[in-house]
N, C-alpha and C positions, 0 to 999 in steps of 0.2 A: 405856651412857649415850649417847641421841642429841646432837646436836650442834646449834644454832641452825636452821642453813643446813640441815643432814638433817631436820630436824623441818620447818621450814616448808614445801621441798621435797616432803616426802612429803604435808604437808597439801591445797599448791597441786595433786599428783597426782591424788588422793583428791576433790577439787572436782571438776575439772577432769573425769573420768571416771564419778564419779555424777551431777554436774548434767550437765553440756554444754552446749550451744547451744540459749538459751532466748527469749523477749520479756519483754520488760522494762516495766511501762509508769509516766510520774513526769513530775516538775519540774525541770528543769532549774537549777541554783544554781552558781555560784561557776564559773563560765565562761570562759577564758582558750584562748589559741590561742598556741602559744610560735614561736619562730623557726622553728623546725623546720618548720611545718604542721603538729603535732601538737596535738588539742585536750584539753585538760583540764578537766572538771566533775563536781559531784556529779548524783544523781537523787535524789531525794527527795516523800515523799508524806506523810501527816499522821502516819505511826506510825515511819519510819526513812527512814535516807539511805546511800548507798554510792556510794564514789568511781569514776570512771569514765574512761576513754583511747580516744579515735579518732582511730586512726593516720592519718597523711598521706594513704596510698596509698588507704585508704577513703574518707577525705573530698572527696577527687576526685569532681567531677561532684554534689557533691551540691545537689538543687534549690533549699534553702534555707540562713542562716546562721544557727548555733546564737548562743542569746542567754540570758540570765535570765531564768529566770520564763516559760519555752515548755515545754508539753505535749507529751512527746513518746511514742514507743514506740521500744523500744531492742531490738536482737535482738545478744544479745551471747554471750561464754563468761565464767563467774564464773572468778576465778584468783586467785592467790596475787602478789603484787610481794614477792618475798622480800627485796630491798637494806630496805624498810624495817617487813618484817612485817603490810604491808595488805593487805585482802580488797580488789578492786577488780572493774571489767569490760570486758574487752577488747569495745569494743564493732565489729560488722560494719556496720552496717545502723542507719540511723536516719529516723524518718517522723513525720509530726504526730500526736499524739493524734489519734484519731480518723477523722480523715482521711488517715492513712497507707495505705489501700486505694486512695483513691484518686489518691493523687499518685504511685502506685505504676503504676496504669492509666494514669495522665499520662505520667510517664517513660517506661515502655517502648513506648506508641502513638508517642509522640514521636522516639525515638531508630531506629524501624523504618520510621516513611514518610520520615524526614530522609535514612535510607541507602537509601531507595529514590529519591530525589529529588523528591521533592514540595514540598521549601521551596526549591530551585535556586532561585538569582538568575536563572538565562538564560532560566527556562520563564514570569517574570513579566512580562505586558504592560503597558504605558502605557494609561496614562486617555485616552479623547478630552477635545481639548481645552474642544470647544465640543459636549456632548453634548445632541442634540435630546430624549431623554425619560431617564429614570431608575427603576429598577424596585428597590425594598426590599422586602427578606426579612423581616418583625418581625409580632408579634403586635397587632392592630387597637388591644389596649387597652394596647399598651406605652410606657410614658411618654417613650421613647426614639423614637418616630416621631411623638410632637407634636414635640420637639424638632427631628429632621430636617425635617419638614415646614416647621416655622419658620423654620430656616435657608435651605432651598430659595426658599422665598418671597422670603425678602428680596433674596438676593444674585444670586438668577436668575428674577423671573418667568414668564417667559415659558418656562420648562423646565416639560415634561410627567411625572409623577408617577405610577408604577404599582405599585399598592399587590400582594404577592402572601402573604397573610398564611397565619401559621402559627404554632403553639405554640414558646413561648420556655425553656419551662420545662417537667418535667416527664417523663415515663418515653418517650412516642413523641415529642418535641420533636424529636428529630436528625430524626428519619424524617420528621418535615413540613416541616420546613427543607428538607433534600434534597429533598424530592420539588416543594417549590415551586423554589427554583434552577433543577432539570430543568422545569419550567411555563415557566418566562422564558426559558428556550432557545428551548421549542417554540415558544413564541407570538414569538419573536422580535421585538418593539415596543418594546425598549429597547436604547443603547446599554450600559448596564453595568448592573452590582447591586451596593446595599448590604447587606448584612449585618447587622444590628443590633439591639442590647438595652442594657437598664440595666446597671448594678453590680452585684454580690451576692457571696453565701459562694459557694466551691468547687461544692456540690453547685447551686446557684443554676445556676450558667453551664454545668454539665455536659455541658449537649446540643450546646455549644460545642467538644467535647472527643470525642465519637464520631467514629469512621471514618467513621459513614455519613453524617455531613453534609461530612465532610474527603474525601472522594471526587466527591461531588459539585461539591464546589467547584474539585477539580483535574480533575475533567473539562467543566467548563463552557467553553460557546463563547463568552459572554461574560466582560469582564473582571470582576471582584469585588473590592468594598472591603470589609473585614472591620472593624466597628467595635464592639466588646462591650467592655462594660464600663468600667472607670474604668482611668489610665491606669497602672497598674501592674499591673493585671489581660492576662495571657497566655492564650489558650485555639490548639486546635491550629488553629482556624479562622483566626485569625491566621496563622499560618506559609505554613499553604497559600494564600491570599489572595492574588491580585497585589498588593495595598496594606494597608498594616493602619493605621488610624485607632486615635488614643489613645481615643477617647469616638465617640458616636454624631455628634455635632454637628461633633467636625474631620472626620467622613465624608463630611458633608454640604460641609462648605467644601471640600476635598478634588477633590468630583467636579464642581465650579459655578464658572467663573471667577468672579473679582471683579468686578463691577460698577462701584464706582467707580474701583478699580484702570484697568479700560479704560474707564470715561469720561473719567479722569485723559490717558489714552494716546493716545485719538480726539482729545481736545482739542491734546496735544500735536504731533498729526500735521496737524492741521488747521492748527495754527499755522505749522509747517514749510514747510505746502501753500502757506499763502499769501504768505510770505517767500518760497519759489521760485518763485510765480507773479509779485512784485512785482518780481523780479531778474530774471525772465525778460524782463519787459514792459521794464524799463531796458535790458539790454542791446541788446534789439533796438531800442529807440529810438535809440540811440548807431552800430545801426549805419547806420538809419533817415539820421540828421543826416549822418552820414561820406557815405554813399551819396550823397544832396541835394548836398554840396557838390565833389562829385568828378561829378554832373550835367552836361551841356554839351550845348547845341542841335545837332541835326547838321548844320548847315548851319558850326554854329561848326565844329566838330569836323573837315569836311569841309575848310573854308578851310587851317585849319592843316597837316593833313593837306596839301594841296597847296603851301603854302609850305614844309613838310618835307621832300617832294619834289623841289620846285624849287633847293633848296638839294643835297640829294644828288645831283640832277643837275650841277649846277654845279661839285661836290667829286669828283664821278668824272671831267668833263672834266679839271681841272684833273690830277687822277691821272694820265691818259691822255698829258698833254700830255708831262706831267715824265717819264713813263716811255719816252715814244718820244723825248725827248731824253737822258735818258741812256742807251737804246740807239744813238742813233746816234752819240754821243759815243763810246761803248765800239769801236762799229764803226769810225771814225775812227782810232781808236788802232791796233787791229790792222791796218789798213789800211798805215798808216806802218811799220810793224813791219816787215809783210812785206814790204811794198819794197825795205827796207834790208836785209832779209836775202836776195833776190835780188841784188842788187850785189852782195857779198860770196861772195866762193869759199867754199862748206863745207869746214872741216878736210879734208886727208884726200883730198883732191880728185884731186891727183896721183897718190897710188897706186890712185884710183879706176878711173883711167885708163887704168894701167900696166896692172892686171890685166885690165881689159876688153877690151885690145889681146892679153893671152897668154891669154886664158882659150878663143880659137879655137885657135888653133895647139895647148896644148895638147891641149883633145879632136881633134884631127886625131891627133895623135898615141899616142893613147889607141885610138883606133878602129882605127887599123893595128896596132898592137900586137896586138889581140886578135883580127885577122879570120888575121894570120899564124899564130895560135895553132889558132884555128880549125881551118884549113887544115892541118896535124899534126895534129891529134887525128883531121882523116876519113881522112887517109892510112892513120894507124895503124888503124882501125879498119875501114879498107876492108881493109888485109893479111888481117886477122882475121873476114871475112865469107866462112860458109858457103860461101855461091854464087859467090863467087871462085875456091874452090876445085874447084868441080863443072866451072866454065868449061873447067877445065885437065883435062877430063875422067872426074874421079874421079866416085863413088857414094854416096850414104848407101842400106847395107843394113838394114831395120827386118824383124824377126822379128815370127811370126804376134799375139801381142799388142804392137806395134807399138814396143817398144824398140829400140833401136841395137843391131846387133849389131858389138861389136869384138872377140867372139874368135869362134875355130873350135867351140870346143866349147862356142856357144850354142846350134847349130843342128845338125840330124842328117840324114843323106840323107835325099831324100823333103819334107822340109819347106818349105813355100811360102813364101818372102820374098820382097818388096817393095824395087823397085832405088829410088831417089827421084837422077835425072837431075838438069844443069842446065837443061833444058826438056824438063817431064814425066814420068812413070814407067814402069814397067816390074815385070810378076811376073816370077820365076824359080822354077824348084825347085830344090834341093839336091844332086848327082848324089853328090860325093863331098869327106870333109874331110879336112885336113891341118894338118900344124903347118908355119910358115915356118923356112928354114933352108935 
């Protein structure tokens, strides 16, 4: 006997391995999304319904939210939920009815030039502010370029309008898109492009959605406003776009200042102008008046000048006078000074005296003192001179390299010495040596 849990078990196997991973396609009912991020609903069609589970991690990234009563196709595995004995569908994968091919083509074109960087914030340029002409990409009969046109008119006449038409819709639409964008390069006579079309279904705005008009528009020299469709309509033409406009017509406002805006602005700078031209003209009046009354004739100007003068003349005699009296007043004073310290014996006076009276005798005594000294030290040193002692007839003997000779056995018969006299020399040779004794 199987057991619940083995029976359903084996059933959910038995699914699981004859069906597998299937499409699914139906109506979405009874639709709930729990705390988790797990979503829970049936699928249902006119003849049966089967409950359904996608998981968190699948619902990641997905381009749309599931709702009541949405058409979908489901690419799911049929299984078994044994806890409560339901057939159910682990779903993978989920796409519109119908158009799940193509939002399928949407997301992966989408997710491959974004990681290539073609929607970078940093590769998108600014609009001119004040652009001389304007060149739109749209098809002639698209209701979307009376629009713009309207708008240009009003908010900027005087802006030039360069129509570069091309199919909007349609199987070659991308390819005449691009290839007009690349037109407005060459011909270079505008500062920027719009991009533009109506509203419509998916397959409507498609040519919005190929690479090859999303290439063209990231390799444009000029900048590009992308304005398609209505404003919750996305296409990849958008992305890549320097600008992307909700509708045709905020394209148009977009790329056109405002007109009254800066008539608004002119006025108010005008205003300003002439508030600072009206302050300008008072201050220099004010200084105008100051100047006038600080005015004076030069002849005025001159007189006082010279009574200023005649005054500082008058104030540096006076200086002069007072300073050479109290210099000679000062001189006065030291005058008496020194007088009276001329009278007066300086301290000290007496031993001044004394010593000035011994300070001869001394050195007289000082100078015999040391000429006595003198006098012994030549004595001594006359004992002890050489040529004192030659007087008393002795010799200095110097051998052939010219040392002293004081012994016998420096020199050998035969050899030539040099007598050195008290007046003058004398050679010898050597005859014959001895020791004394």
């Amino acid at each position: 006997m199987l057991s619940v849990g083995r029976l359903l078990a084996a059933v959910r196997l038995l699914i699981e391995r004859q069906v597998g991973l299937v499409w699914v396609g139906g109506e979405i009912s009874g639709c709930t999304r729990a705390a988790s991020g797990h979503w829970y609903f049936s699928l249902k069609d006119a003849e049966a319904q089967v409950r359904c589970v996608l998981f968190r991690t699948k619902a990641q990234g997905m381009p749309f939210a599931l709702r009541d009563g949405l058409a979908v196709e489901l690419r799911a595995v049929p299984t078994m939920y044994e806890a409560r004995g339901e057939f159910q569908l682990n779903v993978e994968t989920v796409r519109l009815a119908g158009m799940g091919v193509l939002y399928e083509r949407f997301a992966r074109l989408k997710a491959r030039l974004e990681g290539a960087g073609w929607f970078a914030e940093a590769r998108k340029r600014p609009l001119p502010a004040f652009p001389r002409a304007v060149g739109i990409v749209t098809s002639r009969r698209a209701a979307a370029l009376r629009d713009v046109l309207t708008t240009l008119a009003r908010r900027w006449p005087a802006l030039r309008v360069v129509l570069y038409p091309a199919a909007v819709q349609g199987q070659d639409a991308a390819a005449e898109l691009g290839a007009a964008i690349r037109t407005a390069n060459a011909r270079a006579e505008v500062d920027l492009l719009i991009v533009c079309r109506g509203g419509g279904s998916l397959e409507d705005l498609w040519a919005f959605n190929e690479e090859v008009l999303a290439r063209a528009v990231h390799e444009s020299g000029l900048p590009v406003v992308s304005g398609v469709g209505h404003e919750t309509d996305f296409t990849i033409c958008d992305f890549v776009a320097d600008v992307r406009a909700p509708t045709p017509t905020a394209a148009a406002v977009l790329v056109t200042p405002d007109r009254p805006a800066l008539g608004h602005r002119v006025e108010q700078l005008g205003g300003r102008l002439v508030r600072c031209a009206h302050h300008g003209y008072a201050v220099r009046a004010q200084r105008v008046d100051h100047a006038a009354r600080r005015l004076v004739h030069p002849a005025a100007r001159l007189a006082r000048q010279a009574e200023h003068l005649d005054s500082l003349g008058l104030r540096l005699v006076r200086a002069l006078h007072r300073t050479a009296d109290l210099a000679a007043s000062r001189a006065r004073g030291l005058q008496g000074r020194f007088l009276r310290e001329l009278r007066v014996p300086p301290p000290g006076a007496r031993a001044i005296a004394d010593a000035r009276a011994a300070l001869p005798r001394a050195a007289r005594r000082m100078l015999d003192e040391r000429q006595a000294r003198l006098r012994a030290l030549a004595q001594n040193l006359a004992h002890l001179n050489p040529s004192a002692v030659l007087e008393r007839g002795y010799a200095i003997v110097t051998g052939p390299d010219g040392a002293i000779v004081q012994d016998s056995r420096q020199v050998a018969p035969g050899v030539e010495v040099r007598l050195a006299l008290a007046r003058g020399h004398a050679d010898a040779t050597i005859t014959r040596t001895g020791e004394s004794g």
